[in-house]
CHARMM-style PDB file with segment names, atoms N, HN, CA, C and O in Angstrom:
ATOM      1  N   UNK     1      64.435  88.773 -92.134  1.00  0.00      PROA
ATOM      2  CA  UNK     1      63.587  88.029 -93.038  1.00  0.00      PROA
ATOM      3  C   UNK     1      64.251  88.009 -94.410  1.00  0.00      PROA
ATOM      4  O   UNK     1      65.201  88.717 -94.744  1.00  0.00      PROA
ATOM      5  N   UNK     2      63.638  87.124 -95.145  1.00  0.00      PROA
ATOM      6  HN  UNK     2      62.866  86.549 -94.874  1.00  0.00      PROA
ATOM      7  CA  UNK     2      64.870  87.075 -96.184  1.00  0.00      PROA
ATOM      8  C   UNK     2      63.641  86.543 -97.624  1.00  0.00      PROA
ATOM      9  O   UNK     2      62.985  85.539 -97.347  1.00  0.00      PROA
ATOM     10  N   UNK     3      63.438  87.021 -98.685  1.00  0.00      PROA
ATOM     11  HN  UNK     3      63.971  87.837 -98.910  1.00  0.00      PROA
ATOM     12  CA  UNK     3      62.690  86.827 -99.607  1.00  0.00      PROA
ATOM     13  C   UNK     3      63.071  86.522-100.843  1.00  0.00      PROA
ATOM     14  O   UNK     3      63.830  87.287-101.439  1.00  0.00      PROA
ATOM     15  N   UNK     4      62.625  85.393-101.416  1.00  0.00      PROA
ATOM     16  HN  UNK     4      62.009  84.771-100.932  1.00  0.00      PROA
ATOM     17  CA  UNK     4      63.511  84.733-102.099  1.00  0.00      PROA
ATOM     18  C   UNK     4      62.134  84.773-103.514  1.00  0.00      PROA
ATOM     19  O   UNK     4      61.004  85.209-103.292  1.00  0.00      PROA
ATOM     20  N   UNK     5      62.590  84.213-104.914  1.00  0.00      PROA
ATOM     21  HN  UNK     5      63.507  83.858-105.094  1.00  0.00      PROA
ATOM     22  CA  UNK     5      61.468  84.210-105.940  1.00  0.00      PROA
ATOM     23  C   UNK     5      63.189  83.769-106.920  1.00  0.00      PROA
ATOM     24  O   UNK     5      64.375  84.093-106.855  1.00  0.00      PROA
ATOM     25  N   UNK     6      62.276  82.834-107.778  1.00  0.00      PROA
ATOM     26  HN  UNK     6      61.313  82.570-107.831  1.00  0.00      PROA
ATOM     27  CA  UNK     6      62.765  81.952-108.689  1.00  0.00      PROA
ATOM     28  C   UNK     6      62.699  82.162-109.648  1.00  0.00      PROA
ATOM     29  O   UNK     6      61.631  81.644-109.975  1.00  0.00      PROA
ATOM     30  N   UNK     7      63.341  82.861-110.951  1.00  0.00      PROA
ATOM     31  HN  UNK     7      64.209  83.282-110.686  1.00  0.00      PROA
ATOM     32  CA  UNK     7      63.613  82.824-112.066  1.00  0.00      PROA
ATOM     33  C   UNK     7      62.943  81.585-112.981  1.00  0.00      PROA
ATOM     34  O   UNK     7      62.865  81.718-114.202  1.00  0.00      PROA
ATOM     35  N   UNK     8      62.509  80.483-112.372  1.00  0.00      PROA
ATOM     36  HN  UNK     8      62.572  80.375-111.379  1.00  0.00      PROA
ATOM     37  CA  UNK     8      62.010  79.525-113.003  1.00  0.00      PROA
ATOM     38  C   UNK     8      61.774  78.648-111.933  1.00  0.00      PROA
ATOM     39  O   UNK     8      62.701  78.369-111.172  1.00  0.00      PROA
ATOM     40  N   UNK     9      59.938  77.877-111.678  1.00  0.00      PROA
ATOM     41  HN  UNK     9      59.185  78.103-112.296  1.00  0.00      PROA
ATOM     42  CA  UNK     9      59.671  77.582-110.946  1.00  0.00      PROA
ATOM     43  C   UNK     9      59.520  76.396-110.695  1.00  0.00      PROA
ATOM     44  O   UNK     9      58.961  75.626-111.475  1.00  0.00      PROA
ATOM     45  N   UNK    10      60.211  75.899-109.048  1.00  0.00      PROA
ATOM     46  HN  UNK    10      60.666  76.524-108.414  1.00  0.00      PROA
ATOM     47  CA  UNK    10      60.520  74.456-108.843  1.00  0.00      PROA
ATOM     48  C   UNK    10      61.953  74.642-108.513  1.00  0.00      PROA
ATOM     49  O   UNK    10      62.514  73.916-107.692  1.00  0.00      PROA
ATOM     50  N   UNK    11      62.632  75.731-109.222  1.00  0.00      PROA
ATOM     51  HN  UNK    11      62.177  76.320-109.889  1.00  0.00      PROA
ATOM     52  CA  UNK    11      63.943  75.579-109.289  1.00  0.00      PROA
ATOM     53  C   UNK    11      65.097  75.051-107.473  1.00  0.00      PROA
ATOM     54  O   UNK    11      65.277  75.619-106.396  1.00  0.00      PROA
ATOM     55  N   UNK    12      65.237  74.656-107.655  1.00  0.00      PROA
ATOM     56  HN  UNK    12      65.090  74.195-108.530  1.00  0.00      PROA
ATOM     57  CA  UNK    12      66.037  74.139-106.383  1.00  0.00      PROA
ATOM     58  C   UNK    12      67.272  74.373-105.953  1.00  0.00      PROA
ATOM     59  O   UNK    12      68.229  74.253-106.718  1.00  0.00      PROA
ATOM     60  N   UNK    13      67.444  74.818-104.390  1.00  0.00      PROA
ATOM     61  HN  UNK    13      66.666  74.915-103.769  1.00  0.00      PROA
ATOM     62  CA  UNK    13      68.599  75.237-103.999  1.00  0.00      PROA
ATOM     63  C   UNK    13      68.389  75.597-102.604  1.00  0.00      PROA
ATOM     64  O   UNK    13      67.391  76.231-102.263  1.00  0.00      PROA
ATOM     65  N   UNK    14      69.589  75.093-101.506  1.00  0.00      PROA
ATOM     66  HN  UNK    14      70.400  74.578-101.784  1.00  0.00      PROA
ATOM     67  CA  UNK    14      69.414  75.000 -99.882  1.00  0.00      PROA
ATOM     68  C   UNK    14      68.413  73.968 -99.498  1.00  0.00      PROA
ATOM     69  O   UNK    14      67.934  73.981 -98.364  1.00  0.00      PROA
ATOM     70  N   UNK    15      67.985  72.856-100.595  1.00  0.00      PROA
ATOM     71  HN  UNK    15      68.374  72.845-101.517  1.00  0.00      PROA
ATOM     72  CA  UNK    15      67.048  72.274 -99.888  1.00  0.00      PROA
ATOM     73  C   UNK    15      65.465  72.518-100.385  1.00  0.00      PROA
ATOM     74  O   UNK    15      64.522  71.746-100.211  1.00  0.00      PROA
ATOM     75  N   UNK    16      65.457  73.430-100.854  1.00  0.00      PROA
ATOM     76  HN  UNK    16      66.223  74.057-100.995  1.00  0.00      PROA
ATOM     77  CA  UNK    16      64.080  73.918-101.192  1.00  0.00      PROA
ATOM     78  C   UNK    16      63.577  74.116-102.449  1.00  0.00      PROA
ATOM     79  O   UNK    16      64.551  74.667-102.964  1.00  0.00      PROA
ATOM     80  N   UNK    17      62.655  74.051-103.403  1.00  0.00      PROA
ATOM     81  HN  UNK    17      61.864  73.603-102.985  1.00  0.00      PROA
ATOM     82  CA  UNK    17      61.998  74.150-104.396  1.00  0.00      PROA
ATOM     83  C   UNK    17      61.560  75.803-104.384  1.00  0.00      PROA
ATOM     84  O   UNK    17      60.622  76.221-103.706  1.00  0.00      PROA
ATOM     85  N   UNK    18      62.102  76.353-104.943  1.00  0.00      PROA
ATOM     86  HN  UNK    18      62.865  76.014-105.494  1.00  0.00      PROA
ATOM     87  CA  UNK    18      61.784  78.096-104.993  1.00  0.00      PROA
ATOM     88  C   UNK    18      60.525  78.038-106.054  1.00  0.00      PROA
ATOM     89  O   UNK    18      60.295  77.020-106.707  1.00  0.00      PROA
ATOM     90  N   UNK    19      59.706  79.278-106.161  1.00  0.00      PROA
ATOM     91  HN  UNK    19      59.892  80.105-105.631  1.00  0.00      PROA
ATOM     92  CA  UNK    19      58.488  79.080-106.620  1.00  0.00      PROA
ATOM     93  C   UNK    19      58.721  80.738-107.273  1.00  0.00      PROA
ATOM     94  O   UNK    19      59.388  81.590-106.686  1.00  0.00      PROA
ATOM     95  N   UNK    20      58.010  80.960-108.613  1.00  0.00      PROA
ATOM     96  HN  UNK    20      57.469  80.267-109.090  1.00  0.00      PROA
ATOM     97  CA  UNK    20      58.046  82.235-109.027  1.00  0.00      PROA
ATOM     98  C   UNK    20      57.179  83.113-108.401  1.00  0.00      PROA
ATOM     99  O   UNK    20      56.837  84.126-109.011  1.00  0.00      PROA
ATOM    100  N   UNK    21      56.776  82.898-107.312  1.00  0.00      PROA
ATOM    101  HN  UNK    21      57.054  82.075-106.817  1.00  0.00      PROA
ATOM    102  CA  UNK    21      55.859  83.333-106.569  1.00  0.00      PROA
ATOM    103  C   UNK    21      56.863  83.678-105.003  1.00  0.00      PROA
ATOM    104  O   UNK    21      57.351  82.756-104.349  1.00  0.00      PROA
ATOM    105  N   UNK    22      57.026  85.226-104.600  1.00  0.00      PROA
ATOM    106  HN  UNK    22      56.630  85.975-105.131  1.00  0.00      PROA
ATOM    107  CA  UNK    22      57.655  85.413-103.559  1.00  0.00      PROA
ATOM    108  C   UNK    22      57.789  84.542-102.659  1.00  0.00      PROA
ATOM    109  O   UNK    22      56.896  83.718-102.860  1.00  0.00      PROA
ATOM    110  N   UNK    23      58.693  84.095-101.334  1.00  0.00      PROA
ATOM    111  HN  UNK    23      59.418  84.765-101.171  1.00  0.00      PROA
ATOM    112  CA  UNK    23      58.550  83.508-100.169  1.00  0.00      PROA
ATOM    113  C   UNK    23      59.436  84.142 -99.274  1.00  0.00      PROA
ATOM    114  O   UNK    23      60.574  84.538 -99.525  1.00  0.00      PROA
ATOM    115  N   UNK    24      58.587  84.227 -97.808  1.00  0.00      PROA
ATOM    116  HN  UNK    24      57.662  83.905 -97.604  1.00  0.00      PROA
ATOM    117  CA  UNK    24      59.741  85.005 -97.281  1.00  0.00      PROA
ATOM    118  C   UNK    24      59.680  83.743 -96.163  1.00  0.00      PROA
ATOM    119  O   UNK    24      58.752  82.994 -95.855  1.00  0.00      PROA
ATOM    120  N   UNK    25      61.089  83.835 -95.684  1.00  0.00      PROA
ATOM    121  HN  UNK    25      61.842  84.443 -95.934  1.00  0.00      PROA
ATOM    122  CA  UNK    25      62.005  82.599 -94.685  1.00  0.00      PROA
ATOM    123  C   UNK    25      62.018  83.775 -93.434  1.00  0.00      PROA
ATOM    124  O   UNK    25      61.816  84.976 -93.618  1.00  0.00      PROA
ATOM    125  N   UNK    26      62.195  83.378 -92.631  1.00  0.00      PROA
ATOM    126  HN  UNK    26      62.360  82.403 -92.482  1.00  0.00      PROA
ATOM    127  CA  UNK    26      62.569  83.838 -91.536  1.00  0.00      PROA
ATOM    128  C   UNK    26      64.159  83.586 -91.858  1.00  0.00      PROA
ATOM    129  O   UNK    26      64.562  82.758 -92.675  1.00  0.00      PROA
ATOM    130  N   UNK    27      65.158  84.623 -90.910  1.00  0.00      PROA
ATOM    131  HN  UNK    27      64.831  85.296 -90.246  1.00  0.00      PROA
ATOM    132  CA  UNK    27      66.563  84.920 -91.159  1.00  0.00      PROA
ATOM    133  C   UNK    27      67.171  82.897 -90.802  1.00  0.00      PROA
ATOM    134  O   UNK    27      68.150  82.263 -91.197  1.00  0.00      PROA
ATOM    135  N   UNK    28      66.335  82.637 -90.168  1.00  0.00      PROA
ATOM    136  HN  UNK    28      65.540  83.152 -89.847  1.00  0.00      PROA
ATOM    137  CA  UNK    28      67.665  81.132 -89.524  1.00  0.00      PROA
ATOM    138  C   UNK    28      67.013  80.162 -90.226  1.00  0.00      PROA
ATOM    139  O   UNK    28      67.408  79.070 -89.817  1.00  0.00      PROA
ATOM    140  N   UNK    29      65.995  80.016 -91.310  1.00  0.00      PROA
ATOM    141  HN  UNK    29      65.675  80.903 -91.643  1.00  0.00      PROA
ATOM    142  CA  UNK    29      65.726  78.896 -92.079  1.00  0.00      PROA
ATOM    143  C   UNK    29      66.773  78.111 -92.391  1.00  0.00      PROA
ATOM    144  O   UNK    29      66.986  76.906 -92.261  1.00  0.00      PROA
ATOM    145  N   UNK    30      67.512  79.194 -92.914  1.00  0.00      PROA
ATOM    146  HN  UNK    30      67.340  80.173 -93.020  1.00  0.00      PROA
ATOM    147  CA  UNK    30      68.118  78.766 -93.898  1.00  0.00      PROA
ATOM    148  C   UNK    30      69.968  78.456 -92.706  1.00  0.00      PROA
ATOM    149  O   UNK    30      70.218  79.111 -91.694  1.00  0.00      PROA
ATOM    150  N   UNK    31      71.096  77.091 -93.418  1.00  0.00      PROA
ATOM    151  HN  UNK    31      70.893  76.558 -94.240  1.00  0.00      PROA
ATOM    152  CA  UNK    31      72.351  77.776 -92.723  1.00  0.00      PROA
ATOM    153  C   UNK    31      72.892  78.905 -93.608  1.00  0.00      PROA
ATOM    154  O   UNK    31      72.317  79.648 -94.402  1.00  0.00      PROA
ATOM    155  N   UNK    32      74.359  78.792 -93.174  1.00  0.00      PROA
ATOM    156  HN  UNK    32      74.826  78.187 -92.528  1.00  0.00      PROA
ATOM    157  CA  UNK    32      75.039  80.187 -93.043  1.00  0.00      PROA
ATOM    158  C   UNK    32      75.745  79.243 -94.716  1.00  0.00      PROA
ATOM    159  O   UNK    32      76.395  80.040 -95.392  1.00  0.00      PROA
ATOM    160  N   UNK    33      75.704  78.378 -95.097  1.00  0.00      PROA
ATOM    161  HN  UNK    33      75.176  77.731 -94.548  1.00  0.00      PROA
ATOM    162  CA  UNK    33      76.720  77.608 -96.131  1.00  0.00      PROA
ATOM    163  C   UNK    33      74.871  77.703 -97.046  1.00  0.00      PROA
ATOM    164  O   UNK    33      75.019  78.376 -98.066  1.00  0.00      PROA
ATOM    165  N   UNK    34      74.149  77.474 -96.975  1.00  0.00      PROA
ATOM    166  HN  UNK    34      74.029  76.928 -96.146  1.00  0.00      PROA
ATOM    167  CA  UNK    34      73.097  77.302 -97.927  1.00  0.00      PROA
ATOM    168  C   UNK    34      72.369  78.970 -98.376  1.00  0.00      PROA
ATOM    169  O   UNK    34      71.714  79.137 -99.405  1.00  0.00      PROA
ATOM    170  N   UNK    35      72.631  79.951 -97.472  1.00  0.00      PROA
ATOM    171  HN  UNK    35      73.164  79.815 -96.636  1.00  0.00      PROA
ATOM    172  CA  UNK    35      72.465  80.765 -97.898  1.00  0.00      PROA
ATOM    173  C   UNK    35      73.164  81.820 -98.750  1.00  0.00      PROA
ATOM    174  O   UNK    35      72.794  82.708 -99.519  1.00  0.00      PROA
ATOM    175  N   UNK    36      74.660  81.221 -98.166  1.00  0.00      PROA
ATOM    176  HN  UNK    36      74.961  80.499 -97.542  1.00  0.00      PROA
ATOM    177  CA  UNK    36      75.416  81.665 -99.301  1.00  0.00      PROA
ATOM    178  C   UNK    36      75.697  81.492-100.746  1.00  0.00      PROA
ATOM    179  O   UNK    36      76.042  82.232-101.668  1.00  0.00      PROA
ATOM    180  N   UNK    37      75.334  79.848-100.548  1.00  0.00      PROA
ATOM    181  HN  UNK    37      75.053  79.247 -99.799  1.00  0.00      PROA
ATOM    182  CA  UNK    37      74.461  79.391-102.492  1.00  0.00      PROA
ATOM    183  C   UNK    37      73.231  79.839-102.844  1.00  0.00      PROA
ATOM    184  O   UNK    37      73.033  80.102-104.030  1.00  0.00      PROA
ATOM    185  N   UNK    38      72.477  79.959-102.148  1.00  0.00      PROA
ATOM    186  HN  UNK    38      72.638  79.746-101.185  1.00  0.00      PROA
ATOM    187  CA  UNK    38      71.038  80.975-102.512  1.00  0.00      PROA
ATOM    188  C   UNK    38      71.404  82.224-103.239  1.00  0.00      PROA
ATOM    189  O   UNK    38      70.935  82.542-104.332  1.00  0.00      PROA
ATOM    190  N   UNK    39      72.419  83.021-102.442  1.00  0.00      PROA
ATOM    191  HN  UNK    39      72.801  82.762-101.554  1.00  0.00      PROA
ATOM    192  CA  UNK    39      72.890  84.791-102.750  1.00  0.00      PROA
ATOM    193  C   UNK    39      73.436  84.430-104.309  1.00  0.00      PROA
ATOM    194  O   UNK    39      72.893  84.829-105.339  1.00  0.00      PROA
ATOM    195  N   UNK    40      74.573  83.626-104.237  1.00  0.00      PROA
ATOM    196  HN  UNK    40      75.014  83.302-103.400  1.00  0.00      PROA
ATOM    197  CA  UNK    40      75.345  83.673-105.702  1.00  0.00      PROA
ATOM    198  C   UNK    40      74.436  82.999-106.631  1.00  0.00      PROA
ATOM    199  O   UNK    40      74.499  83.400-107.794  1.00  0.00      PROA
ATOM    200  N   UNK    41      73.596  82.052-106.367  1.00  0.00      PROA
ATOM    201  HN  UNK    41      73.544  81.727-105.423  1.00  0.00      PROA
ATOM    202  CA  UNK    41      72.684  81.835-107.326  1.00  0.00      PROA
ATOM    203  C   UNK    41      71.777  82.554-108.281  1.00  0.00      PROA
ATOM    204  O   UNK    41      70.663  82.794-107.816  1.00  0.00      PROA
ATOM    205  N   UNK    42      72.014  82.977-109.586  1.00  0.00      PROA
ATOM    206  HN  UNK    42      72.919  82.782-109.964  1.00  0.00      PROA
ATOM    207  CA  UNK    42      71.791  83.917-110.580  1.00  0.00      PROA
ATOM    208  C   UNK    42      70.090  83.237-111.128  1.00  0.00      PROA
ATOM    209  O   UNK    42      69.268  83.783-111.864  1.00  0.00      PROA
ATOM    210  N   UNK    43      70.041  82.337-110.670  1.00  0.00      PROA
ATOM    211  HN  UNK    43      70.709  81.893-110.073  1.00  0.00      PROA
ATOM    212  CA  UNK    43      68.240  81.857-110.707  1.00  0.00      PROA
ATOM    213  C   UNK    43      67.560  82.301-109.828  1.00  0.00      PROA
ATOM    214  O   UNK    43      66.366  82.395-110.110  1.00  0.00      PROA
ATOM    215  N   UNK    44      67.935  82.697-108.608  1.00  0.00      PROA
ATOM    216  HN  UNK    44      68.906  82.621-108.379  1.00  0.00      PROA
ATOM    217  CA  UNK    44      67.085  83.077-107.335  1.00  0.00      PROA
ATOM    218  C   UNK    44      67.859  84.790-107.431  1.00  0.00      PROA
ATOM    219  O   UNK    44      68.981  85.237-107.671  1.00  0.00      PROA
ATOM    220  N   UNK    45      66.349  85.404-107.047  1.00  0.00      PROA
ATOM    221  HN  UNK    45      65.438  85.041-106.852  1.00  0.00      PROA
ATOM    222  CA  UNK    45      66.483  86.892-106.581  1.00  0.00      PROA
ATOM    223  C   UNK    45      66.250  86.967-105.068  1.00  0.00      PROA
ATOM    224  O   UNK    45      65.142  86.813-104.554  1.00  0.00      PROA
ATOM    225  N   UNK    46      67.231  87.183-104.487  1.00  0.00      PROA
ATOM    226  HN  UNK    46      68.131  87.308-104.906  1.00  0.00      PROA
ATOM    227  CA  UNK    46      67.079  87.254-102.722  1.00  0.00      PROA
ATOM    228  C   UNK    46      66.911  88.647-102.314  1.00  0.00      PROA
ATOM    229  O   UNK    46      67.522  89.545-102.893  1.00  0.00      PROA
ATOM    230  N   UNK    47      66.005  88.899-101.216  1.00  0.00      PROA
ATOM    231  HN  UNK    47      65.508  88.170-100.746  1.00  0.00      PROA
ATOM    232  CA  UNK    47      65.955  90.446-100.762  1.00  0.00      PROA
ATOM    233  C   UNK    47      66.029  90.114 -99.364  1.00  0.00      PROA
ATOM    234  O   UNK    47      65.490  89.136 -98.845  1.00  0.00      PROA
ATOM    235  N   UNK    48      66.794  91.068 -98.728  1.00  0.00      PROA
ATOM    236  HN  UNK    48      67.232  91.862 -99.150  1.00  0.00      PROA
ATOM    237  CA  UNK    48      66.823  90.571 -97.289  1.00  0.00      PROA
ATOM    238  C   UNK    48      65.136  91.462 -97.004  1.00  0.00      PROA
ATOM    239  O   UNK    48      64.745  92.102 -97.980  1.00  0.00      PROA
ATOM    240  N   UNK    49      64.352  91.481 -95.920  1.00  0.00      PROA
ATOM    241  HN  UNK    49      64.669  90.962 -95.126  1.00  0.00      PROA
ATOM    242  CA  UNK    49      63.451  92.847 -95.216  1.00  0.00      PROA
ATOM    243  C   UNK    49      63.625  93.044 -94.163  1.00  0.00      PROA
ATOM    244  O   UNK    49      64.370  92.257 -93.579  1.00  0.00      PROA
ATOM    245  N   UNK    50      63.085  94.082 -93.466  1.00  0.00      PROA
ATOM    246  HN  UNK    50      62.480  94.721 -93.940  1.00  0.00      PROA
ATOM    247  CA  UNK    50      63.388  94.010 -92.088  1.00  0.00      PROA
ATOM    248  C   UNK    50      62.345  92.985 -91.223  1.00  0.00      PROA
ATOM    249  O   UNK    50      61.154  92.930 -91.528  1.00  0.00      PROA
ATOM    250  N   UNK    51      62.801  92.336 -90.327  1.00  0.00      PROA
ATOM    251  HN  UNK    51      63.769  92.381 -90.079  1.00  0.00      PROA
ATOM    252  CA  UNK    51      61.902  91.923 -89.594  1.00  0.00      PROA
ATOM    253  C   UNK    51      60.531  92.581 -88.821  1.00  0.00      PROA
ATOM    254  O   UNK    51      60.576  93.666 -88.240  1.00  0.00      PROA
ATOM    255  N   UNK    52      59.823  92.095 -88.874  1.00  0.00      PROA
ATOM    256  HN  UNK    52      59.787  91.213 -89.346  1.00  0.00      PROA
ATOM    257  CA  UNK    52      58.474  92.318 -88.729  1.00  0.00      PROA
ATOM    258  C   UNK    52      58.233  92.987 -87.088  1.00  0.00      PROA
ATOM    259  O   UNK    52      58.879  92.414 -86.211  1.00  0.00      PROA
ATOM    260  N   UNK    53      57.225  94.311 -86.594  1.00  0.00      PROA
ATOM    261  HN  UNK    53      56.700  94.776 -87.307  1.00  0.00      PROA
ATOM    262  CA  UNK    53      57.427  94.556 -85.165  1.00  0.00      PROA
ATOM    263  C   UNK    53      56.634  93.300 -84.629  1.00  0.00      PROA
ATOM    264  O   UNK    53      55.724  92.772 -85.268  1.00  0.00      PROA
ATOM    265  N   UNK    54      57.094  92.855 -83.328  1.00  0.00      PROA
ATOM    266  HN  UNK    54      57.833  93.284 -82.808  1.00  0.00      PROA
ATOM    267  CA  UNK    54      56.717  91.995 -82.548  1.00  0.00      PROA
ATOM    268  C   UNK    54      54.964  92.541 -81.980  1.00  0.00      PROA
ATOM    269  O   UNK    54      54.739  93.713 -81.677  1.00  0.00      PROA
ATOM    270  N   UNK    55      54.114  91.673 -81.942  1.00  0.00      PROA
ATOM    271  HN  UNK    55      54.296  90.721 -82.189  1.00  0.00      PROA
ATOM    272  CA  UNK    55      53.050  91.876 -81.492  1.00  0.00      PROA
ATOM    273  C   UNK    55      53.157  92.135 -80.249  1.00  0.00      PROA
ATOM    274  O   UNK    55      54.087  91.564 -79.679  1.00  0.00      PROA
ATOM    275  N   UNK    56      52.325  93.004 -79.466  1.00  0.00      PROA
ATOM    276  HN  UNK    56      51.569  93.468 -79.929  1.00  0.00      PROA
ATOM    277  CA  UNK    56      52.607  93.174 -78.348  1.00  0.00      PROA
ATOM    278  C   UNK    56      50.881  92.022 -77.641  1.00  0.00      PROA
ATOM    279  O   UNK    56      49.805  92.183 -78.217  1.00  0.00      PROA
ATOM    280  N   UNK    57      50.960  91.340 -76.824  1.00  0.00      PROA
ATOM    281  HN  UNK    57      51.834  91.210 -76.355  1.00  0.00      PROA
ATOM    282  CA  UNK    57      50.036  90.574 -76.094  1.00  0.00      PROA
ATOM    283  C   UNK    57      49.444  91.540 -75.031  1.00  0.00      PROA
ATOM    284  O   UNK    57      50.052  92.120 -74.131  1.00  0.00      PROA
ATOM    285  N   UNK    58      47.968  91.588 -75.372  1.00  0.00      PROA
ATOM    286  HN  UNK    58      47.474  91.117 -76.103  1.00  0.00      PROA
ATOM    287  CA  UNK    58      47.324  92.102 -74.055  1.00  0.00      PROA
ATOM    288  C   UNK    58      46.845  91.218 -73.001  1.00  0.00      PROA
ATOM    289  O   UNK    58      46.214  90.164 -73.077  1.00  0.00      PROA
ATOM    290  N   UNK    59      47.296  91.895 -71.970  1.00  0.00      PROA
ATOM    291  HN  UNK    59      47.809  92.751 -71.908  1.00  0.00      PROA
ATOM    292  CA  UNK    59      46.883  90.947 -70.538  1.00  0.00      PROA
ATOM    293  C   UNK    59      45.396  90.581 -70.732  1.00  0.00      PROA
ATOM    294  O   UNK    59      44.540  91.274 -71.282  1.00  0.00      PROA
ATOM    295  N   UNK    60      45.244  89.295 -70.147  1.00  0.00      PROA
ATOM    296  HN  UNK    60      45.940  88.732 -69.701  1.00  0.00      PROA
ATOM    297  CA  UNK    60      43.332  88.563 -70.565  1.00  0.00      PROA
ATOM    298  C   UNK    60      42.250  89.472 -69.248  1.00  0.00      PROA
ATOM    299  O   UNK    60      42.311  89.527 -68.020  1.00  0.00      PROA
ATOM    300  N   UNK    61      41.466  89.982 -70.122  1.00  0.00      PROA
ATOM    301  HN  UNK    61      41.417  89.937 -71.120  1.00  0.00      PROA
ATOM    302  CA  UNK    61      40.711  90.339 -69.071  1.00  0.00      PROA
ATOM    303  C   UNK    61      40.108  89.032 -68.108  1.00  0.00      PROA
ATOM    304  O   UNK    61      39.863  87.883 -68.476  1.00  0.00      PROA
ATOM    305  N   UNK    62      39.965  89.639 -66.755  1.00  0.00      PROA
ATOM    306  HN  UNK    62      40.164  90.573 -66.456  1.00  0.00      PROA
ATOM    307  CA  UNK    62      39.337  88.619 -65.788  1.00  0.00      PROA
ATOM    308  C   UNK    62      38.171  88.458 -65.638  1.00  0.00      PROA
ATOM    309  O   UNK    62      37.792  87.458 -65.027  1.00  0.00      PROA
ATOM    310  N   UNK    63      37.364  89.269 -66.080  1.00  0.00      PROA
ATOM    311  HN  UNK    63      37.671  90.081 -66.576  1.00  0.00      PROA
ATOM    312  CA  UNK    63      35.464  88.391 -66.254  1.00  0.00      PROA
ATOM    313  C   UNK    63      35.332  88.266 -67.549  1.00  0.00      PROA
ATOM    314  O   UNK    63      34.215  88.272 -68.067  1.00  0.00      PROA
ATOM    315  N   UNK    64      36.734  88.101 -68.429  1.00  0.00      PROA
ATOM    316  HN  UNK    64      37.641  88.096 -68.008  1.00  0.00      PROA
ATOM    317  CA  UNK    64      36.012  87.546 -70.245  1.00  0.00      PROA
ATOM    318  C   UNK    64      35.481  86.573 -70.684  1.00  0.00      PROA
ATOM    319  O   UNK    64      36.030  85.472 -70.737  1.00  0.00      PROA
ATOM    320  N   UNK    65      34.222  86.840 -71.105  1.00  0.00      PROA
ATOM    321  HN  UNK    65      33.776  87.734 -71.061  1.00  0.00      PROA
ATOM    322  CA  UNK    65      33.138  85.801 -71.691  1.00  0.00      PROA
ATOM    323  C   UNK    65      31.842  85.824 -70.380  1.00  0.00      PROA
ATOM    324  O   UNK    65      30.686  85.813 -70.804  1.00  0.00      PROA
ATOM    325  N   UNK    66      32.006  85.848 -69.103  1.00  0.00      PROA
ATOM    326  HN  UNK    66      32.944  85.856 -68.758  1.00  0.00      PROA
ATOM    327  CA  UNK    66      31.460  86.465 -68.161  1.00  0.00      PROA
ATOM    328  C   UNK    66      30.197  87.297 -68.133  1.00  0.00      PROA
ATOM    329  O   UNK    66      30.422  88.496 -68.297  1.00  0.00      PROA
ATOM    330  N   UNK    67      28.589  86.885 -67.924  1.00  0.00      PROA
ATOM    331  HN  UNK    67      28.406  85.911 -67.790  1.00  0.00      PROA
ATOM    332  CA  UNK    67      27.695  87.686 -67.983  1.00  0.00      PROA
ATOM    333  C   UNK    67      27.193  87.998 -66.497  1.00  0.00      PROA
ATOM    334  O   UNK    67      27.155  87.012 -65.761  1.00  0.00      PROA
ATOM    335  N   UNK    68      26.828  89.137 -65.986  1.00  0.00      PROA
ATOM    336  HN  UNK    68      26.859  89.938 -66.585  1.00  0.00      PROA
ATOM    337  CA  UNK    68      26.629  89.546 -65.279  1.00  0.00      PROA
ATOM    338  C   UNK    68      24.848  88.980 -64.966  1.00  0.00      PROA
ATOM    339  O   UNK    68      23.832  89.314 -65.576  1.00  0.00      PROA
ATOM    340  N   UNK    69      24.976  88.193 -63.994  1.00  0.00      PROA
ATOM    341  HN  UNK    69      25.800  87.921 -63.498  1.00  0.00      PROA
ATOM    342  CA  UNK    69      23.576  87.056 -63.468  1.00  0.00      PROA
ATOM    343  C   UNK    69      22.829  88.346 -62.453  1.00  0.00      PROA
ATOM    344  O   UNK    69      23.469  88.897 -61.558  1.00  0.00      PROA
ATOM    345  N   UNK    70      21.491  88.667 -62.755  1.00  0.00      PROA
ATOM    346  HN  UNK    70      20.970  88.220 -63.483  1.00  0.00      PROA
ATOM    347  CA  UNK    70      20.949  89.771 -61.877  1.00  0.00      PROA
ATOM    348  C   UNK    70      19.776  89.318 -61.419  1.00  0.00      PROA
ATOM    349  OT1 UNK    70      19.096  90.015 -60.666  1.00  0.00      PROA
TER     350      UNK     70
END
């Protein structure tokens, strides 16, 4: 993940309008040539983070929503 915030807001670069207000991209938003003008760019503060743990999905129960008719 990659978190980006703008020294001045609107400011533009890779395509995007940066906002003084954090944003985080996922790592492949961005290419490998636009992120390297993002990094050297002295208007944008970039932080890489770690990616987020994956949710784990619980199997659907089989009588859910299901009332028991007596």
């Amino acid at each position: 993940m990659i978190q980006i915030v703008s020294r001045k807001d609107g400011f533009r670069r890779g395509g995007v309008a940066h906002s003084e207000n954090p944003k985080t991209y996922k790592d492949d938003h961005f290419t490998k040539d636009q992120l390297k003008a993002i990094e050297k760019e002295p208007m944008l503060i970039v932080t890489h983070l770690p990616d987020p743990p994956e949710k784990k999905k619980e199997p659907a129960k089989k009588d859910a929503g299901k009332k028991d008719k007596k």
